[in-house]
C-alpha positions in Angstrom: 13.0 8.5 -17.3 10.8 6.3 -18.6 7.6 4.3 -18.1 7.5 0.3 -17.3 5.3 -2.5 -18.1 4.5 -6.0 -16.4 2.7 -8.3 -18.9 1.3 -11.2 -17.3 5.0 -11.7 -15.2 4.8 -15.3 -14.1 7.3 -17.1 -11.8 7.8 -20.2 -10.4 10.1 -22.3 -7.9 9.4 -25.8 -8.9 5.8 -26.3 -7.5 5.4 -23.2 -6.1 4.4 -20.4 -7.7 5.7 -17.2 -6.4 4.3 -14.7 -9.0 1.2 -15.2 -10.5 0.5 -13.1 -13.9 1.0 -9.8 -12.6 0.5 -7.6 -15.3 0.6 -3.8 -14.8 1.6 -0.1 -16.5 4.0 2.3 -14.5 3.3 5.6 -16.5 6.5 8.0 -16.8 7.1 9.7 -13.9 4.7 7.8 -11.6 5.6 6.4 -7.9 4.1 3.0 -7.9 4.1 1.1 -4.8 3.8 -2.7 -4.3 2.3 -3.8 -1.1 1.4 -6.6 0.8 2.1 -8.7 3.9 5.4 -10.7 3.7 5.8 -13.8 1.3 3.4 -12.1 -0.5 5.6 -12.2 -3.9 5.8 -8.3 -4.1 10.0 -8.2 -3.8 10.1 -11.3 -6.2 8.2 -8.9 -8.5 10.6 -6.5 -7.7 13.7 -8.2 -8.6 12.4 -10.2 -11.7 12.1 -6.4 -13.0 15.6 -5.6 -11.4 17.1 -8.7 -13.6 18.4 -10.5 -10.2 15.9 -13.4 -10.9 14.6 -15.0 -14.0 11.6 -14.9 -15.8 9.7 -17.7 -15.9 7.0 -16.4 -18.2 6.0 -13.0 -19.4 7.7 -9.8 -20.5 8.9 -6.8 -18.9 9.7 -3.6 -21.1 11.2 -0.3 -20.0 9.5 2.0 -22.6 9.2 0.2 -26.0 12.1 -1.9 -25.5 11.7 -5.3 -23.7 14.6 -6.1 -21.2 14.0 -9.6 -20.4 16.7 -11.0 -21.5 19.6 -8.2 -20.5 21.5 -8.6 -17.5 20.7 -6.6 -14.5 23.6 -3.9 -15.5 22.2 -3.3 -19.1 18.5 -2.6 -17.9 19.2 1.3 -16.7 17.7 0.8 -13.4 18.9 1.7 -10.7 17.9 0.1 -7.4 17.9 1.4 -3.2 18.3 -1.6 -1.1 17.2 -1.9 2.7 20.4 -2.6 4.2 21.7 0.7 2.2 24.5 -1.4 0.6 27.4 1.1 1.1 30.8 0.7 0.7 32.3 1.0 4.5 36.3 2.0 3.7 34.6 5.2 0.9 33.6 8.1 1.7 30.4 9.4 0.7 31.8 11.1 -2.1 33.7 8.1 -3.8 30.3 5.6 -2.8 28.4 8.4 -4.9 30.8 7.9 -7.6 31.8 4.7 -7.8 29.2 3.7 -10.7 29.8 6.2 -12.6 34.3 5.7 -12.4 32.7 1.9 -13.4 31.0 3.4 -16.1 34.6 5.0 -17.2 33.6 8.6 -17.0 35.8 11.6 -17.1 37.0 12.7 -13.8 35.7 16.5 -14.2 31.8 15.1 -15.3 32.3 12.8 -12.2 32.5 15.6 -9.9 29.6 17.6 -11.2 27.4 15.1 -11.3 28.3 13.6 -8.0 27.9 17.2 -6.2 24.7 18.5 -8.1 23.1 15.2 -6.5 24.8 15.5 -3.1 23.2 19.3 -3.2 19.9 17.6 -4.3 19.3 15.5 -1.2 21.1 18.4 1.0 24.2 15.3 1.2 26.9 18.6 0.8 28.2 18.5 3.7 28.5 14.5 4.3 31.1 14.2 0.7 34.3 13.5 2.9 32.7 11.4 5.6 32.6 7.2 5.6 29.0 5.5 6.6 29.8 5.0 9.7 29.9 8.5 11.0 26.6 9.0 9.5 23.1 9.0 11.1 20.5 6.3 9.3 18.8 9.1 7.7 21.7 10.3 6.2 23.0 6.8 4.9 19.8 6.2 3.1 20.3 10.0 1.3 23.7 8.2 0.3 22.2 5.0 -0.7 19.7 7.0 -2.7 22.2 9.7 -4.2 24.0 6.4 -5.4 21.1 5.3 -7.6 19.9 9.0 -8.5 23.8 9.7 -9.6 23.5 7.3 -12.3 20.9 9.1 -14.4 18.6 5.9 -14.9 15.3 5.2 -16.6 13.9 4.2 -13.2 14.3 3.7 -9.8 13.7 0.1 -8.1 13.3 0.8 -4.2 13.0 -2.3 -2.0 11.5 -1.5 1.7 14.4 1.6 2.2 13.0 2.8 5.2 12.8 -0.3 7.4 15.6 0.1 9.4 14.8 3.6 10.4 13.0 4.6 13.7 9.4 5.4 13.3 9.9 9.4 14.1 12.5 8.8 10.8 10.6 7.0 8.7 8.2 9.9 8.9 11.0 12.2 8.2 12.1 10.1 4.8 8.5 9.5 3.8 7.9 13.2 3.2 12.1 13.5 1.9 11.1 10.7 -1.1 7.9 12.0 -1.7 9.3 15.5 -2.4 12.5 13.9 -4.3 9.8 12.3 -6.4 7.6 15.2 -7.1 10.8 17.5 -7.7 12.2 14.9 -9.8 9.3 13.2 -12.0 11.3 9.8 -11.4 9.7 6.4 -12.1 10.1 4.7 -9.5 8.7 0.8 -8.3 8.5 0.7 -4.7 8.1 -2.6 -2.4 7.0 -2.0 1.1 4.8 -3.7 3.4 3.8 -0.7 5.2 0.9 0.3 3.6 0.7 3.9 5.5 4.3 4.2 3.2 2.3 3.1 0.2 -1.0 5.7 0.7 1.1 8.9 1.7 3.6 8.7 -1.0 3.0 6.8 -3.9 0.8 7.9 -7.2 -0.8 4.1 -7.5 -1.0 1.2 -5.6 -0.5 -2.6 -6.5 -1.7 -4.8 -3.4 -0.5 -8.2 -3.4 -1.5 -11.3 -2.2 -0.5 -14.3 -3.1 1.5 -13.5 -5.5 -1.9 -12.6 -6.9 -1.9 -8.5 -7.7 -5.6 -8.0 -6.1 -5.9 -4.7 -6.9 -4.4 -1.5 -8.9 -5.1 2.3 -8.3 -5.0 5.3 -7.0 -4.3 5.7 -3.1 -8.1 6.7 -3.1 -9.5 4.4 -5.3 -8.1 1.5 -3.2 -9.0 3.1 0.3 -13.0 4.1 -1.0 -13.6 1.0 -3.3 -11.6 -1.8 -2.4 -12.6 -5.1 -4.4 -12.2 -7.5 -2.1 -12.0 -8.1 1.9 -8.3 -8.3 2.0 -7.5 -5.1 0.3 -10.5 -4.2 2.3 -8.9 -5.4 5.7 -5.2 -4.6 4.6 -5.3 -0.9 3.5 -5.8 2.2 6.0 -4.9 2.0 10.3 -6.8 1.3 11.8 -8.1 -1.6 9.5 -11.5 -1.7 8.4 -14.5 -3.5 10.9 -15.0 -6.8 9.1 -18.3 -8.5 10.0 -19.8 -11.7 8.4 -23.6 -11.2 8.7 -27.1 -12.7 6.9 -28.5 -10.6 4.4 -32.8 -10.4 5.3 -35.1 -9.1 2.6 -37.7 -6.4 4.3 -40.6 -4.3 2.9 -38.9 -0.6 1.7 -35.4 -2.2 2.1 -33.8 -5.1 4.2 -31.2 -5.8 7.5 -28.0 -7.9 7.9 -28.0 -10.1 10.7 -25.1 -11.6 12.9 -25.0 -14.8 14.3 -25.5 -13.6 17.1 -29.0 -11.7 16.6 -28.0 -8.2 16.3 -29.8 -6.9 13.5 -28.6 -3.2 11.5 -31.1 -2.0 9.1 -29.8 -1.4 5.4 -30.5 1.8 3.0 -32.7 0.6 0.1 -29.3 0.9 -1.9 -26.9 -0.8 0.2 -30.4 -3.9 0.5 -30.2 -3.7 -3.3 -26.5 -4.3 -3.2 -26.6 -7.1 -0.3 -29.7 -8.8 -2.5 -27.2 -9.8 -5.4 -25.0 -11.3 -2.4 -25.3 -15.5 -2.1 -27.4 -14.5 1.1 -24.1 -13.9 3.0 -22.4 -10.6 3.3 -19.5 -9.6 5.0 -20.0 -6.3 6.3 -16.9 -3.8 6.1 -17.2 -0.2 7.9 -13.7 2.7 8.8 -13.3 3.5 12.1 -14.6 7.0 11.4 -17.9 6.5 9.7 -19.3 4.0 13.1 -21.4 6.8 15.2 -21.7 5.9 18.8 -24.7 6.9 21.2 -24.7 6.1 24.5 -28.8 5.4 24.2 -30.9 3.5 22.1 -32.2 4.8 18.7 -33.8 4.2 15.9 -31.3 2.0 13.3 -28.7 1.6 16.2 -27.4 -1.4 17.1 -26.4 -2.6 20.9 -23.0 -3.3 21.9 -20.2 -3.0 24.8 -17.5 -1.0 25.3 -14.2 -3.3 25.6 -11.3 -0.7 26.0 -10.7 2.7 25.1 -7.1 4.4 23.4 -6.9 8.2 23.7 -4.3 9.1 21.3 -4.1 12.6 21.6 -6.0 14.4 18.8 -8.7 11.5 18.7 -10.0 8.1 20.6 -10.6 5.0 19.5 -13.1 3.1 21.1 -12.7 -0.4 20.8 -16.0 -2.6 21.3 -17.9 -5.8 20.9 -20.7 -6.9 18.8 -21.7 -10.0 19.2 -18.6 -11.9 19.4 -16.2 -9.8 17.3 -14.5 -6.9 18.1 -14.8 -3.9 16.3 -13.5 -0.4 16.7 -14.5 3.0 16.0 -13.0 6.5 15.9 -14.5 9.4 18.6 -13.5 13.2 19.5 -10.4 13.1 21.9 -12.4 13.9 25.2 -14.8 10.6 24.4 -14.4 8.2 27.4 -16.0 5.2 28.5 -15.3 2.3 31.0 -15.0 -1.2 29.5 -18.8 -3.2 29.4 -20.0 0.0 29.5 -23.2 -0.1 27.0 -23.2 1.6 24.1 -25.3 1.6 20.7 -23.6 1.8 17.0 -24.6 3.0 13.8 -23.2 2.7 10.5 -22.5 5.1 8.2 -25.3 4.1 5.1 -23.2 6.4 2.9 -19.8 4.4 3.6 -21.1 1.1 3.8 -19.0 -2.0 2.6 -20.5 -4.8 1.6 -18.5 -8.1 0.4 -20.4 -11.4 -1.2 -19.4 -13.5 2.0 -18.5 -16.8 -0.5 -16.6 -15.0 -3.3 -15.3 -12.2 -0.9 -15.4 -9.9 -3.7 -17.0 -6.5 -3.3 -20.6 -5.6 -4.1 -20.9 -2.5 -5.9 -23.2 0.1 -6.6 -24.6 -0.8 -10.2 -23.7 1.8 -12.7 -20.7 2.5 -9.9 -17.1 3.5 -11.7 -14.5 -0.1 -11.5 -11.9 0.4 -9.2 -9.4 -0.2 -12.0 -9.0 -2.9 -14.8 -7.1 -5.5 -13.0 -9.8 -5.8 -10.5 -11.2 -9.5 -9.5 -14.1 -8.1 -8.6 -17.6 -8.1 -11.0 -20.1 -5.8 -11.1 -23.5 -8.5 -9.9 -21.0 -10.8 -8.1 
């Protein structure tokens, strides 16, 4: 294996511009995921690495050596399409092999490397069958023994699991993370389903754009976000966005909506909101908005609009002002809709975005997200 580095990758379609000097590292062995909604330039990225498109500008090395220039089949990647891409009239055994019979190998190597992968991703079994006697799941095992078979310096995965149900997408999620950890592959990974890109992957490139808006851990980018869209696309349920004036008080200060509600601020998050062009948006998870059902001290007013019991928890979903927001209660919380309730936001947990520049306000002396953030510290 080996690691990978995009260096200011630039592409363009006559006026457009699909890619947008994306530069990042992909250490050795790490699963990094590119996300973002579609047309956000993530797969273009993708197969500009891949070799199926061409560079406009920038440079792209695997290790030390810079691949550029070398066709797709001279790049040792190997890549895992969505649509599998199997050969229908081969059986599993002959799709597994049929790069490596391209690459002329010996007959006798062919077999044990085709059935040391097949035993890998628990394929055994499947050797004699053709795709279409074989579940989804077990297609995309194929798909992927075909690219593992191959020995490469890194995997290229483009959305794999988007044709599956949701109870196995699940089911593969957990298969390729454990393929990954067993395996120490590099592997780039496009998806748009961000839950895909927090459970499995080491880092996280969000897209936008064709703009890479931010680059980190899982954590980094759930806890720190730099801006309102990674802020609004990453974690389920979304995080409560709320455009609000920032107001200057003795011993701290309050955000205000348009509508008059008023939420008092900690004397660090009033700091933060004073560096702000007066207007903040507001950003808050699900789980750190306490509901009361009376008034208190640094509670805000609002109305229940519906609630979703999902088993385990409920989410509450209610207005403030005019914007709906939604919060996160124990399983055996109910409420009918209008029915008045009073919010609080967690001070500790507490987003706050310059409302102009949309970039995130953070604690001073706070650690940077990572170095490809927009974001700057005062902004």
């Amino acid at each position: 294996m080996a690691g990978m580095s995009l260096r200011e990758v630039y592409k363009t379609y006559d006026d457009v511009v699909a890619v947008d000097r994306v530069s990042l590292e992909v250490e050795d062995g790490e699963f990094v995921a590119l996300v973002g909604p579609s047309g956000c330039g993530k797969t273009t990225t993708l197969n500009l690495v891949a070799g199926l498109i061409e560079l406009t500008d920038g440079d792209i090395l695997l290790g030390d050596r810079a691949i550029n220039d070398l066709d797709p089949k001279d790049r040792d990647l190997a890549m895992v399409f969505q649509n599998y891409a199997l050969y229908p009239n081969k059986n599993v055994f002959d799709n597994l092999a049929f790069p490596l019979k391209m690459r002329g190998m010996k007959k006798g190597e062919i077999d044990a490397r085709v059935r040391k992968t097949a035993d890998i991703l628990s394929i055994g079994p499947l050797l004699d069958r053709k795709p279409r006697q074989l579940s989804g799941g077990q297609q995309q095992r194929v798909a992927l023994g075909r690219a593992l078979v191959r020995n490469p310096k890194a995997f290229l995965m483009d959305e794999p699991l988007s044709n599956l149900d949701a109870k196995l997408r699940v089911q593969m999620r957990a298969e390729l993370k454990r393929f990954h950890q067993e395996l120490r592959a590099t592997v780039l990974y496009v998806t748009h389903d961000q839950m895909e890109a927090v459970t499995m992957a080491d880092k996280i490139a969000v897209m936008s754009g064709g703009v890479l808006q931010q680059y980190g851990t899982p954590d980094e980018i759930y806890e720190r976000p730099v801006n309102t869209f990674v802020a609004g696309f990453i974690g389920s349920p979304a995080m409560n966005l709320t455009r609000a004036a920032y107001v200057a008080a003795d011993g701290g200060g309050f955000v205000r909506g348009s509508e008059g509600w008023e939420h008092p601020l900690s004397a660090v998050n009033a700091e933060r909101a004073g560096r702000s062009s007066g207007e903040v948006v507001v950003g808050i998870r699900h789980s750190q908005v306490r509901i009361y059902r009376e008034a208190r001290p640094g509670t805000v007013a609002a109305q229940v609009y519906t609630v979703e019991p999902t088993g385990d928890l409920t989410y509450v979903h209610f207005r403030l002002g005019g914007q709906l927001l939604v919060a996160s209660e124990d399983a055996d919380f109910r409420a009918a809709p209008d029915d008045p309730i009073w919010v609080e936001f967690d001070q500790d947990h507490l987003h706050l975005f310059d409302a102009t520049t949309e970039q995130a306000l953070f604690r001073i002396g706070a650690a940077a997200a990572n170095g490809t953030e927009r974001a700057r510290e005062g902004a």
